[in-house]
C-alpha positions as semicolon CSV with decimal commas, in nm:
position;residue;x (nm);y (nm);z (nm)
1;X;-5,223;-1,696;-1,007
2;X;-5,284;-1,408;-0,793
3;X;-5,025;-1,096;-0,788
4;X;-4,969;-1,253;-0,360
5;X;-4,889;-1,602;-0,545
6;X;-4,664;-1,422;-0,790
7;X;-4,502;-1,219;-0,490
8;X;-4,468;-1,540;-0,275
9;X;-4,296;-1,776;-0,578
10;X;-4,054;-1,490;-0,658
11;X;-3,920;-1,441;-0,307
12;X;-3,885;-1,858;-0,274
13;X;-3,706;-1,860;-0,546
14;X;-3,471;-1,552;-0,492
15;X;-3,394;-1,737;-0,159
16;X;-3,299;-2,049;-0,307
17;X;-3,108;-1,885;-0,559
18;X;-2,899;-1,669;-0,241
19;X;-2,848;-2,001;-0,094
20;X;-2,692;-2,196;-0,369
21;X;-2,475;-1,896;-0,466
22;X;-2,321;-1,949;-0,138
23;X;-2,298;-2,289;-0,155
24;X;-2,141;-2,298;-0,502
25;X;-1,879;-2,046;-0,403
26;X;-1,584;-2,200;-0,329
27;X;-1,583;-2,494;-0,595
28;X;-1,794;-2,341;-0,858
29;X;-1,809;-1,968;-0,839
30;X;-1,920;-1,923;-1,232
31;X;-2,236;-2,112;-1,119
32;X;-2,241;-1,918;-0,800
33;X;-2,230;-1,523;-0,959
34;X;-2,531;-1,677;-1,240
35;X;-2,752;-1,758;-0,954
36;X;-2,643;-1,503;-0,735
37;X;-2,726;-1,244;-1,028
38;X;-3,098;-1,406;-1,109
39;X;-3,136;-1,361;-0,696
40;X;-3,116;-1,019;-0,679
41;X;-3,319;-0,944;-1,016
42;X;-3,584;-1,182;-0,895
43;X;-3,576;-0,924;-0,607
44;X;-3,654;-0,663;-0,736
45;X;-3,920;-0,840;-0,985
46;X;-4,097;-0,928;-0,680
47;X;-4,141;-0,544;-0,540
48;X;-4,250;-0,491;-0,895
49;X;-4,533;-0,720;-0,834
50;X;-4,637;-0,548;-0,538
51;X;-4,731;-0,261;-0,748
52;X;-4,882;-0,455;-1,004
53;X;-4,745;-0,800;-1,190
54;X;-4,825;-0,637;-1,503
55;X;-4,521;-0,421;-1,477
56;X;-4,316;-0,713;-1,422
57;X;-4,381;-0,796;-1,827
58;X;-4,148;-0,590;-2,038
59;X;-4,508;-0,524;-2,248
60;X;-4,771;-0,463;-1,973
61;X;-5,068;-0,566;-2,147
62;X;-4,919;-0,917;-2,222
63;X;-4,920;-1,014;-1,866
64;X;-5,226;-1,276;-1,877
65;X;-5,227;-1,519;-1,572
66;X;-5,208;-1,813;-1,829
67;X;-4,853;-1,643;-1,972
68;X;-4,722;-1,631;-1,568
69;X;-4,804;-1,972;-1,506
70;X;-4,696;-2,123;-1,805
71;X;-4,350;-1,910;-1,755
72;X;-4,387;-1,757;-2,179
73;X;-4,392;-1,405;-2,028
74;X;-4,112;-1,161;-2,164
75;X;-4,043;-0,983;-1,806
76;X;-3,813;-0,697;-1,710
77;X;-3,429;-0,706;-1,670
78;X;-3,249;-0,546;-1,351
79;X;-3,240;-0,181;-1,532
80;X;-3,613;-0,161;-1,630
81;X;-3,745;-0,279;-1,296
82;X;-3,580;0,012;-1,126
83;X;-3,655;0,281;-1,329
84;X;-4,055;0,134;-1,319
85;X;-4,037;0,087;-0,920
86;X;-3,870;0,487;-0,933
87;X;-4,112;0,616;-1,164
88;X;-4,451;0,409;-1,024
89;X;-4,352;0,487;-0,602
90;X;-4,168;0,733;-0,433
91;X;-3,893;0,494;-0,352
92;X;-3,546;0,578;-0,501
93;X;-3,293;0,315;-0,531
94;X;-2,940;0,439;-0,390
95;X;-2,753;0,460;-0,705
96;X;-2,421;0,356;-0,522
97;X;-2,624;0,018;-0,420
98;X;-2,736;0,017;-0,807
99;X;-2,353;0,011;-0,932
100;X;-2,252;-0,308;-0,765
101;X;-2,610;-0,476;-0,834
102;X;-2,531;-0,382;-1,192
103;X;-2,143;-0,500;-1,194
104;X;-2,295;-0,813;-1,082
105;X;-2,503;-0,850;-1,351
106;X;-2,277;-0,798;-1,599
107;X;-2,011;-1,064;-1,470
108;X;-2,334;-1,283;-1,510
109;X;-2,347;-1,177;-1,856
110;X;-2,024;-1,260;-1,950
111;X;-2,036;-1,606;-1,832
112;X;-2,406;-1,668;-1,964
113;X;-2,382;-1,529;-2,288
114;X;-1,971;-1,571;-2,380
115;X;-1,717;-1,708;-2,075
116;X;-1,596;-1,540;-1,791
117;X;-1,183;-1,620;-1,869
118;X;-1,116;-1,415;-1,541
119;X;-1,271;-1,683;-1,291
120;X;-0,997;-1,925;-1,395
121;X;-0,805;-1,698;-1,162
122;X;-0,809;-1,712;-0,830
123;X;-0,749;-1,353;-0,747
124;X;-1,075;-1,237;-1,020
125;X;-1,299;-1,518;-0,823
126;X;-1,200;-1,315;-0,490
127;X;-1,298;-0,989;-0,624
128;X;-1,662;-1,138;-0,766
129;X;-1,692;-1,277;-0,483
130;X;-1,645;-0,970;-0,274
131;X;-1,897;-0,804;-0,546
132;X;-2,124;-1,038;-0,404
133;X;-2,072;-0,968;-0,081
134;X;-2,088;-0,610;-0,123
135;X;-2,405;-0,671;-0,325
136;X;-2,609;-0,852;-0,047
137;X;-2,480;-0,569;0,190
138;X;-2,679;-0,340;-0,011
139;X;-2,976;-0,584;-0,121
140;X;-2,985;-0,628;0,315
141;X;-2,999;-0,274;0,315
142;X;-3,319;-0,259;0,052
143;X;-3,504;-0,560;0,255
144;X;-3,459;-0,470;0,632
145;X;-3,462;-0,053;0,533
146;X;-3,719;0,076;0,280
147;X;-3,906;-0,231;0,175
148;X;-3,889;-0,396;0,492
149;X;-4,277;-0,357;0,510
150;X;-4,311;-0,546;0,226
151;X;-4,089;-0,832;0,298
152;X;-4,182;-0,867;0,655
153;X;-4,306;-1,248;0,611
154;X;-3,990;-1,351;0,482
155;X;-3,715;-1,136;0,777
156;X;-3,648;-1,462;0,892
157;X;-3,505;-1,644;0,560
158;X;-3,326;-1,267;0,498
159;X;-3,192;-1,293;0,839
160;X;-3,077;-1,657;0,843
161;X;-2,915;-1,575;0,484
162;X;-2,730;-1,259;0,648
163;X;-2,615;-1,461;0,953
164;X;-2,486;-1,757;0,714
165;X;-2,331;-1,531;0,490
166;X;-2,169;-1,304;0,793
167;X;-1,967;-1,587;0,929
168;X;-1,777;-1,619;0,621
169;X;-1,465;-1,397;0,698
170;X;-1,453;-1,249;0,372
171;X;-1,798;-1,114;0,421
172;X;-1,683;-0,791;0,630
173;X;-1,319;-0,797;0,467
174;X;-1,519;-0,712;0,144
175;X;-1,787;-0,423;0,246
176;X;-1,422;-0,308;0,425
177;X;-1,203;-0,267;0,137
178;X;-1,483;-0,148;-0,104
179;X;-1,718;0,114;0,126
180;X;-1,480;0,179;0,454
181;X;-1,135;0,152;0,403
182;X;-1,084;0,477;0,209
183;X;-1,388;0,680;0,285
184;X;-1,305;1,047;0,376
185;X;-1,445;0,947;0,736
186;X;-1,238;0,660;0,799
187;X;-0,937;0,824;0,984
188;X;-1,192;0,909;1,268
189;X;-1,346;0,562;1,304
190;X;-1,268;0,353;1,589
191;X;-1,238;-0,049;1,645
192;X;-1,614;-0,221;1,619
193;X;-1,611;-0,451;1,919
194;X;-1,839;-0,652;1,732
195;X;-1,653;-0,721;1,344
196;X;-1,291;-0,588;1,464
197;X;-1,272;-0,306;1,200
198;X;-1,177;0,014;1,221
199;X;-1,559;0,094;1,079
200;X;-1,681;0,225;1,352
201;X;-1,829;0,569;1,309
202;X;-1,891;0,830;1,626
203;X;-2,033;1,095;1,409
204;X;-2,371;0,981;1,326
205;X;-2,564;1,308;1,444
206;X;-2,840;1,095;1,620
207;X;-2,889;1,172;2,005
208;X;-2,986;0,782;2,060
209;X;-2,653;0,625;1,916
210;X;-2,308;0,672;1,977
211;X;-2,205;0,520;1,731
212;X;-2,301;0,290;1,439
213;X;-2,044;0,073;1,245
214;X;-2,053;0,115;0,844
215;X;-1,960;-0,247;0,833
216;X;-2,138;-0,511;1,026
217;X;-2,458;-0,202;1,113
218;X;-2,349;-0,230;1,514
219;X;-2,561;0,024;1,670
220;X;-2,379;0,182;2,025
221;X;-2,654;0,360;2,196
222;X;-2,618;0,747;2,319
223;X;-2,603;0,769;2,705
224;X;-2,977;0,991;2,600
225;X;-3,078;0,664;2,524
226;X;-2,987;0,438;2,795
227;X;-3,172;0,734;3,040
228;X;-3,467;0,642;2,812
229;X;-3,440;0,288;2,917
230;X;-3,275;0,172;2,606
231;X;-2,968;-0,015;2,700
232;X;-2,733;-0,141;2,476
233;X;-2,861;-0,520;2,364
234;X;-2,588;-0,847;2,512
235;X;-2,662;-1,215;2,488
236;X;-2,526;-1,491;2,574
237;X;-2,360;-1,721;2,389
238;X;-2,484;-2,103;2,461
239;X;-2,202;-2,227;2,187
240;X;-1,904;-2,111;2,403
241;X;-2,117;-2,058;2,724
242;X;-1,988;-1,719;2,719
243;X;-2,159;-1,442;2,911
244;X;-2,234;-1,180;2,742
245;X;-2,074;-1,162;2,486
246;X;-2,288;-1,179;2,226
247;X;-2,381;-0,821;2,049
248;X;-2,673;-0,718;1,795
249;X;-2,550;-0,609;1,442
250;X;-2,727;-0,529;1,102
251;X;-2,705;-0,882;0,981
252;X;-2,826;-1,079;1,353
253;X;-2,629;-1,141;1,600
254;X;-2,214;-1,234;1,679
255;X;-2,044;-1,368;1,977
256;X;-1,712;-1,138;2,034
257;X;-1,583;-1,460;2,200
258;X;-1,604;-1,732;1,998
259;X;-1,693;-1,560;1,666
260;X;-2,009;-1,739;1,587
261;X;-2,271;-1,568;1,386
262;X;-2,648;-1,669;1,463
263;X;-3,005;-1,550;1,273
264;X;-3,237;-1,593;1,614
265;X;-3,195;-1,469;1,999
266;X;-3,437;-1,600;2,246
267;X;-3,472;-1,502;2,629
268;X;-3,596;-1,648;2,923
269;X;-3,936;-1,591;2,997
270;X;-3,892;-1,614;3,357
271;X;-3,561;-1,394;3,415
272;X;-3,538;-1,214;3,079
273;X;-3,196;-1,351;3,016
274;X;-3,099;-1,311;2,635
275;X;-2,990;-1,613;2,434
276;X;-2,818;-1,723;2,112
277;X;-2,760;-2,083;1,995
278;X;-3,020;-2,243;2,180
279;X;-3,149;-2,531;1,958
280;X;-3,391;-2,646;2,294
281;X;-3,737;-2,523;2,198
282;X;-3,827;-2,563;2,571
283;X;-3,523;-2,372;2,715
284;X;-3,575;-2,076;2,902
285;X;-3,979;-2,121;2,939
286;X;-4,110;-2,001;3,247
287;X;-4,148;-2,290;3,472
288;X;-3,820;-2,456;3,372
289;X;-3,586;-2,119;3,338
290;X;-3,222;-2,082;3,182
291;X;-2,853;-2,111;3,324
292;X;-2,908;-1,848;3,524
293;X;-3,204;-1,936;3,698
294;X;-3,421;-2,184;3,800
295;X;-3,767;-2,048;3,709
296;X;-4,095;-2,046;3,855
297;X;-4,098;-2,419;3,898
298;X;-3,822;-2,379;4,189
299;X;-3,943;-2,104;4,376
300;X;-4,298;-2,277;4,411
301;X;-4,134;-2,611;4,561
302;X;-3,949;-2,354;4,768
303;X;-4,279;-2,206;4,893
């Protein structure tokens, strides 16, 4: 296997692994933090690879491409990977992120390796689960900031995860309590239009944004940047036909009106009108148009 195969099996998997966690939630959430857990590891495993898949082995020199395939390779734990991505690249992992990735890990432990008596209780599968939350917050962070460049082919599964996962009202209620709610800043913030928390932060000290909320990633733009021709991003929504109300946050895209979260936006090629929820691959081309116009297909009959 090549270190691109290796790359490309790792990130598969880590998605599945994302998904299930969220499907296994609810009715199974010891099942849900173990594959949650192996996710995020299998994460960072994979932007070990992209420095070399020989640092993925905890013993370098063992990694033969007959050990990879036939899965007998001893390979690095959460811990190791992130001091060998730190020490081998420039790239520094934000030790706050690190914490939660880390509490994670070691709920997975206790249910892998012993029992996890805690999940029996309703009130302990809440707080994993908002671990997890608060976990993919960060692990978002990781993907779409610093190793975006390496993850590019897959910003579509991250996104789809991040809009499945944001619709789930515990979701922001999590990243609220845990980052937000008692930061030294919070007193200041104002209402996000866009998650309804009081998250939203004014003093960013960026000429191009107003604003920028801490817990859905809403960006506001500066009036500087609407001069420049950068005006604030609305859709519309086509599951509540509601006109524009649809906003852009760090996770996709939300409708203010009917609360639906969605992964994609598409826009009209003949008027430019933005879109969300739009399952038509021919809606909005340029001969046919959108709900608010007729395309290029009218005027011509006109003419």
């Amino acid at each position: 296997m090549t270190d691109e195969e290796i790359f490309d099996s790792l990130c598969q998997n880590a998605i599945d692994f994302l998904n299930r966690a969220l499907d296994e939630l609810e009715a199974q959430p010891k099942y849900a933090l173990i594959d949650f857990a192996a996710a995020v590891e299998l994460v960072f495993k994979a932007r070990l690879v992209l420095i070399g898949s020989m640092w993925v082995a905890v013993e370098p020199t063992e990694a033969t491409p007959q050990k990879f395939e036939q899965g007998k390779l001893r390979t690095v734990g959460l811990e190791l990977a992130r001091k060998r991505i730190e020490s081998l690249t420039d790239e520094s992992i934000d030790s706050s992120a690190f914490k939660v990735f880390q509490a994670v890990a070691r709920h997975r432990n206790r249910v892998v390796h012993f029992f996890h008596a805690g999940l029996n209780k309703r009130s302990q599968r809440e707080a994993v689960a908002g671990e997890m939350y608060v976990a993919w917050y960060y692990l978002y962070k990781l993907l779409d900031g610093p190793w975006s460049k390496h993850f590019s082919r897959y910003s579509k599964s991250i996104l789809d995860y991040g809009s499945r996962l944001q619709s789930i009202t515990p979701f922001f209620n999590a990243v609220y309590q845990r980052l937000v709610k008692n930061a030294d800043k919070s007193k200041s913030y104002k209402q996000c239009p866009v998650c309804n928390y009081a998250s939203l932060d004014s003093a960013v000290g960026d000429r191009y944004q107003s604003a920028i909320c801490q817990v859905c990633g809403y960006v506001e733009p500066s009036h500087k940047a609407i001069q420049q021709g950068e005006e604030d991003f609305v859709a519309s929504c086509a599951a509540c036909e509601g006109y524009q109300t649809v906003l852009a946050t760090g996770f996709g895209f939300k409708c203010t009106e009917c609360g639906e979260s969605f992964a994609e936006c598409k826009s009209c090629e003949y008027c430019n009108e933005h879109w969300v929820g739009v399952s038509d691959p021919e809606y909005g081309d340029y001969l046919s148009g959108c709900n608010y116009c007729d395309g290029a297909l009218s005027r011509m009959m006109d003419d």
